[in-house]
N, C-alpha and C positions, 0 to 999 in steps of 0.2 A: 587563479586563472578563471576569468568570467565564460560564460558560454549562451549566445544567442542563437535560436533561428527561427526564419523571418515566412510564413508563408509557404512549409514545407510541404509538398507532396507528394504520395508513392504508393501508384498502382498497381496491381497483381492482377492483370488481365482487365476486368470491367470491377475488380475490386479495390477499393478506393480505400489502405493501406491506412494511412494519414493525407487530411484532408484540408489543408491549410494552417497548419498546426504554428502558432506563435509562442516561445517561453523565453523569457532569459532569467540566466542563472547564476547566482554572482559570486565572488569568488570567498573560496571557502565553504559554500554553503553545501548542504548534504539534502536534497531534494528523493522525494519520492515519488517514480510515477504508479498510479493506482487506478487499478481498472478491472473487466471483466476480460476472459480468453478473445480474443481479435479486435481488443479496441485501440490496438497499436501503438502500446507502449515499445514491446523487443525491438520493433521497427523503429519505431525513432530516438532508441541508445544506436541499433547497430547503426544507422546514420551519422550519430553524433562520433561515433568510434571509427568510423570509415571501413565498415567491412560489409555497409551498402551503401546505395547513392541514391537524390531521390530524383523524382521526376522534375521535380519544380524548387524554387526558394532557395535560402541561405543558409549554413551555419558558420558561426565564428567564435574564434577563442579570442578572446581580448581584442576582438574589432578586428583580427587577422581571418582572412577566408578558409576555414579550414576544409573548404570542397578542393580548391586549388591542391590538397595532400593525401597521402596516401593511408592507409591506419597506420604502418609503421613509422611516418612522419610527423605523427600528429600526437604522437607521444602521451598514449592514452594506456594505463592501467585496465584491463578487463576481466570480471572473475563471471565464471559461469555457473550455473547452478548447478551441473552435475563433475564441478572438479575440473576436470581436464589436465587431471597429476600424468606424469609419464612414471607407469609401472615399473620400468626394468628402474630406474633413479630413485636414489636414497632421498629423505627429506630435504639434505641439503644441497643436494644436487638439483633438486626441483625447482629451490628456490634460485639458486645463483644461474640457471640455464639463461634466462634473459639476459644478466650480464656477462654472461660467454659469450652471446650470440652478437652485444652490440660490435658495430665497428669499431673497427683498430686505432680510430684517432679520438675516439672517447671511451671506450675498453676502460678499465681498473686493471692494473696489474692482481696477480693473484692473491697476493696479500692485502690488495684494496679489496677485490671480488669476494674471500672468505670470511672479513671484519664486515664488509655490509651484509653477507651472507646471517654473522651470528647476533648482528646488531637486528635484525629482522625478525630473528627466530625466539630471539629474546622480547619483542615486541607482543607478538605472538605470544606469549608465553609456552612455547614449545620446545625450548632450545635444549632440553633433555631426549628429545624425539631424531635428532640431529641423523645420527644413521640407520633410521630404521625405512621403510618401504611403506607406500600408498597402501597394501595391503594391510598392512599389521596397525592403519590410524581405523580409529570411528571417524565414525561421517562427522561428528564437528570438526575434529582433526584435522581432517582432510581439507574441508573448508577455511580452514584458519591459514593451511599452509597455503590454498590455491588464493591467498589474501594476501599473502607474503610476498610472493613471487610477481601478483601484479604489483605491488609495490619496489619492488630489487631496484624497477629502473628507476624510481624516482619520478614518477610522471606527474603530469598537471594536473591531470583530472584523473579521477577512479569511477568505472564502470562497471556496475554488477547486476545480473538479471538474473532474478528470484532466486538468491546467493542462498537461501536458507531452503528452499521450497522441495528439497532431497530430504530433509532431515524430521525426525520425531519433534512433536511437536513441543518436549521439555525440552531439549538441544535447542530447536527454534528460538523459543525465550532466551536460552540463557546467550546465546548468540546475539540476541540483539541489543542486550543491554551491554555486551562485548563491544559491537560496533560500533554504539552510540559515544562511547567512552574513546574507542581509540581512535577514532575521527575530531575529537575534542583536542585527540594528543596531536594526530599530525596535520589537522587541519589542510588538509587537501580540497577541492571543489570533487562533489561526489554527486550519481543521480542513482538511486537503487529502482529495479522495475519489482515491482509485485502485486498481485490481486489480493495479497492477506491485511485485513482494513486495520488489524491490529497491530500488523508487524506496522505498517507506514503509519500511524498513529504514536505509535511507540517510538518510533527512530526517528523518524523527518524532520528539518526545519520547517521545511515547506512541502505540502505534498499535492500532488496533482494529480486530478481526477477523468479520465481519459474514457470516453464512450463513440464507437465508430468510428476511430480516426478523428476522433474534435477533444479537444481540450474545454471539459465544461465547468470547468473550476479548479482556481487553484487558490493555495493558502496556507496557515499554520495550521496544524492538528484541529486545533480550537476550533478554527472557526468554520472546517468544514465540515465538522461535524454537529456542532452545535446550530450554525445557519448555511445547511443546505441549500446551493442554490435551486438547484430542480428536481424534482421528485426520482429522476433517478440517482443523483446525488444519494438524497434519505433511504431510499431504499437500498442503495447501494453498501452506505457505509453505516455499520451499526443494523442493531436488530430492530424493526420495526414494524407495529399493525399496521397494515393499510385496508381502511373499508371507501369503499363508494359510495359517497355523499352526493348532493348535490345541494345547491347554493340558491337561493333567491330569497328578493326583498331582505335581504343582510340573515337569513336563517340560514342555519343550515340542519340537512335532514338526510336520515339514512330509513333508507323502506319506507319514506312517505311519514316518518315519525320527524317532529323537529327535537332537535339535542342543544340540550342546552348551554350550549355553546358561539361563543361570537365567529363571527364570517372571518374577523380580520383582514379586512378589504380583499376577499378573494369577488373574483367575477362570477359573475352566476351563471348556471349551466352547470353538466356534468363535473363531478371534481375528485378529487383522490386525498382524502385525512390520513397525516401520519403522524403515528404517537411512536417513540421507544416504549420498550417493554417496561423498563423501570419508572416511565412516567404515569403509566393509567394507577392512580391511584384507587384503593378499595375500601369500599364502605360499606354498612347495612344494607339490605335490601329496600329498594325506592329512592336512596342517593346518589346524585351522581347522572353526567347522561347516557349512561348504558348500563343496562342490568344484562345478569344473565344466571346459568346455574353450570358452579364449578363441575366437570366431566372427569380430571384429574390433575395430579399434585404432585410434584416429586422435589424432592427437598436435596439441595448441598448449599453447604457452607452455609452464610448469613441468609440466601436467599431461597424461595420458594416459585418453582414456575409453575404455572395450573395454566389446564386448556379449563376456555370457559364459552359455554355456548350462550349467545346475545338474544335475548329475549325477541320474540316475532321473527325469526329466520331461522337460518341453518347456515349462520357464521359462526365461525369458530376462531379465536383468538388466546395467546397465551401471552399472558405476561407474566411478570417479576416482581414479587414480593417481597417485604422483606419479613423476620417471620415474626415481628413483633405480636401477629396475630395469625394465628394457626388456622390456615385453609384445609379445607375436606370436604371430599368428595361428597356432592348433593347440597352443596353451600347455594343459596341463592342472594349474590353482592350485586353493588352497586357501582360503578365505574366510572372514576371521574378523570381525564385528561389536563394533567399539571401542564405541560408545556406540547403543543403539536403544531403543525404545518398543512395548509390546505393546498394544495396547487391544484389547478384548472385542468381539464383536459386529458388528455393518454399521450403521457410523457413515457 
């Protein structure tokens, strides 16, 4: 089941929700919207799921109007982030409630209702959890089961908003390479909302990057993070320094120093360099275009982060090391940028 829409928008007083928002979504795919708090992701699942409407624009399932229906018509899977199991109901009653609740001329008899019931629980890998209570799961649990039950009916598409965003953050991981895998099994058309740049990196086919109501990118993993399109992009997704540069005659220069580095056709005027942590590489002292003197270190696993203060200011920047070369506190290196991004202007 494909899913379009064309021009959507939906305001909340003089607040402009989503703001002509365009995506299509093709079938099968497992998309991710990603974004910061009110850049109107939740709003345009609960749209696509009909449990709002917008002001303006389209959506469709397979070229069909799906504004013309109601959510129950539209035969959409939704899991929320905080569960929404019914307490007094056993596990298996949790799950099979949806197929009680359909109409009587598409109902399963009971015997069809209790084999989807454990064909479900089995997917899950839960089906030893069968009679027990929302109380007595962990929060993965709980979430596996409230995955199940959007599932009971069989729907076209699956809906989940920040499905993990309840849970510890070792749960979170191990969940998400859960999801990736049984989305592989049932291949359903899926769009998960979340702000965590890891989880949608980790899960997505495609994820999509949402700032104010606009859609300012969309793409695979790769490539939105690798080629940001706008500085809020870089700065959004992944860790990154950003100093204030400015650009002219092809230089570019922070505090009136020029750094040894190309413009890369950026326009001249005020501008914004962004490096990931793990790109500014480290050297001697005098290489490289920025020095400074390590302030502190703190070491796990392979790598090392150090705040380092940049020689002629009072910026302070940390990157990622790795520890082939042992940083300490009173080090004065040198800082050279493997791969970065200049964009113009206050994005």
């Amino acid at each position: 089941m494909s899913i379009e829409v064309k021009g959507l928008v939906k305001k909340f007083g003089t607040f402009a929700a989503l703001d002509g928002v365009d995506l299509k979504v093709a079938t099968g795919e497992l998309v991710a919207l990603l974004g910061p708090s009110g850049s109107g992701k939740t709003t345009l699942l609960r749209i696509i799921a009909g449990l709002d409407w917008p002001d303006a624009g389209e959506v469709t399932f397979d070229g069909e109007n799906a504004l013309a229906h109601g959510a129950r018509e539209r035969h959409v899977g939704f899991v929320f982030q905080h569960y929404a199991l019914f307490r007094h109901m056993t596990v298996f009653e949790n799950v099979a409630f949806g197929l009680r609740v359909q109409p009587r001329a598409v109902r399963k008899n009971e015997a069809g209702i209790r084999a989807r019931v454990r064909e479900l629980l089995d997917l899950v890998q839960l089906d030893w959890l069968a009679d027990h209570y929302p109380s007595q799961l962990s929060g993965g649990q709980r979430q596996r089961i409230a995955l199940a039950r959007a599932l009971a009916i069989e729907p076209r598409i699956l809906l989940l908003d920040e499905p993990f965003g309840a849970l510890d953050a070792k749960v979170r991981k191990e969940l998400r390479q859960w999801l990736r895998s049984l989305h592989h099994e049932i291949n359903v058309t899926s769009i998960f909302v979340t702000h965590d740049q890891e989880e949608a990196l980790e899960v997505a086919n495609r994820v999509v990057v949402m700032d104010r109501g606009r859609i300012v990118q969309i793409g695979t993993p790769g490539d939105v993070y690798d080629n940001p399109a706008t500085a809020f992009v870089h700065g959004f997704i992944g860790e990154s320094i950003v100093l204030p540069v400015d650009v002219s005659d092809g230089c570019v220069r922070l505090g009136g120093k020029v750094l040894g580095i190309r413009a890369d056709g950026a326009a001249s005027g005020a501008s914004k360099l962004f490096v990931r942590r793990h790109d500014m590489q480290v050297g001697p002292a005098g290489s490289g275009a920025f020095e400074g003197k390590v302030r502190h270190v703190r070491t796990f696993g392979p790598i090392q982060r150090a705040e380092v203060a940049l020689s002629g200011g009072e910026t302070v920047i940390e990157i990622d090391a790795p520890r082939d070369r042992e940083l300490r506190t009173g080090d004065i290196v040198g800082l050279q940028p493997r791969h970065y991004r200049i964009f113009a202007g206050q994005d």
